[in-house]
C-alpha positions as CSV (number, residue, x, y, z in Angstrom):
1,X,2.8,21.8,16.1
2,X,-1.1,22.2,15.4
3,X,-3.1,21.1,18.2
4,X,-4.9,17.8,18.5
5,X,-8.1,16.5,18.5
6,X,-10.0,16.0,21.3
7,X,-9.6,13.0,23.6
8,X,-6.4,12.3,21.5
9,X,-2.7,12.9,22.5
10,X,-0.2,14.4,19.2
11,X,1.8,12.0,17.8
12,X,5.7,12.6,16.8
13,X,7.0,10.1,14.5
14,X,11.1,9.7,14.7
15,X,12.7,7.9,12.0
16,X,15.8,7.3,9.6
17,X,13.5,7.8,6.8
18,X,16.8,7.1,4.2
19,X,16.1,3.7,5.3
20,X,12.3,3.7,6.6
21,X,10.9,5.3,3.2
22,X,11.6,4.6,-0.5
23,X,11.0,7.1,-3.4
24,X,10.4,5.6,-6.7
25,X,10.6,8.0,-10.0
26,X,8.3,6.1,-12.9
27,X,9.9,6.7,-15.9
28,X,8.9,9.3,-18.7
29,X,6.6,12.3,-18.5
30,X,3.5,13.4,-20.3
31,X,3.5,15.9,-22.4
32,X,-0.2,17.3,-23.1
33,X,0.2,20.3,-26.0
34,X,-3.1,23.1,-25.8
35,X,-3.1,25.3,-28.7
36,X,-6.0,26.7,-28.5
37,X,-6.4,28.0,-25.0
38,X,-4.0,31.1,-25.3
39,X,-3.3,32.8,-28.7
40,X,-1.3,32.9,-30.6
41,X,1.1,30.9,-27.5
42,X,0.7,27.2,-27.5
43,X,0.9,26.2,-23.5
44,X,2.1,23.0,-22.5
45,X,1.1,20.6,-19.3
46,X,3.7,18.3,-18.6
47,X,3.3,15.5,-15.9
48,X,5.2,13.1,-14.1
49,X,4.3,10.0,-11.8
50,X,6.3,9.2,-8.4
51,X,5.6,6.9,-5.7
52,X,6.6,6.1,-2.2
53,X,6.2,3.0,-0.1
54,X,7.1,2.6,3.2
55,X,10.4,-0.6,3.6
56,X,11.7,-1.0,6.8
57,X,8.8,-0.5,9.8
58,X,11.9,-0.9,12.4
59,X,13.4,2.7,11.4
60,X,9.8,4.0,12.2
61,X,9.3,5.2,15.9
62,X,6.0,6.9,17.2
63,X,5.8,9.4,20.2
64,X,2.6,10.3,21.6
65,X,3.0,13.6,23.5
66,X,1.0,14.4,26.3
67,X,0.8,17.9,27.7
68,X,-1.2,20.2,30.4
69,X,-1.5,23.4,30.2
């Protein structure tokens, strides 16, 4: 675990994140086609969109750590 900031303790988070989180594909992709870039190859840049949005706070369950060394 990285260490913390001063004057703050680490946090753990606990979860079901099956339940806590949601993943949403959007549908399709983009295709962008660059000829020109890479003779005589034609390169393609192909993206996609996703999102994520947070359903059930309940499932969610923070832990501050404290610790002396």
């Amino acid at each position: 675990m990285p260490p913390a900031p001063n004057n703050q303790l680490p946090v753990i988070a606990m979860a079901d994140f099956k339940q806590a989180y949601k993943i949403v594909d959007n549908r399709g992709m983009r295709i962008l086609r660059d000829p020109y870039t890479n003779k005589p190859y034609v390169r393609f840049f192909v993206t996609k969109r996703v999102g994520g949005e947070v359903v059930n706070t309940s499932a969610i369950k923070l832990l501050k750590v404290a610790s002396k060394y």
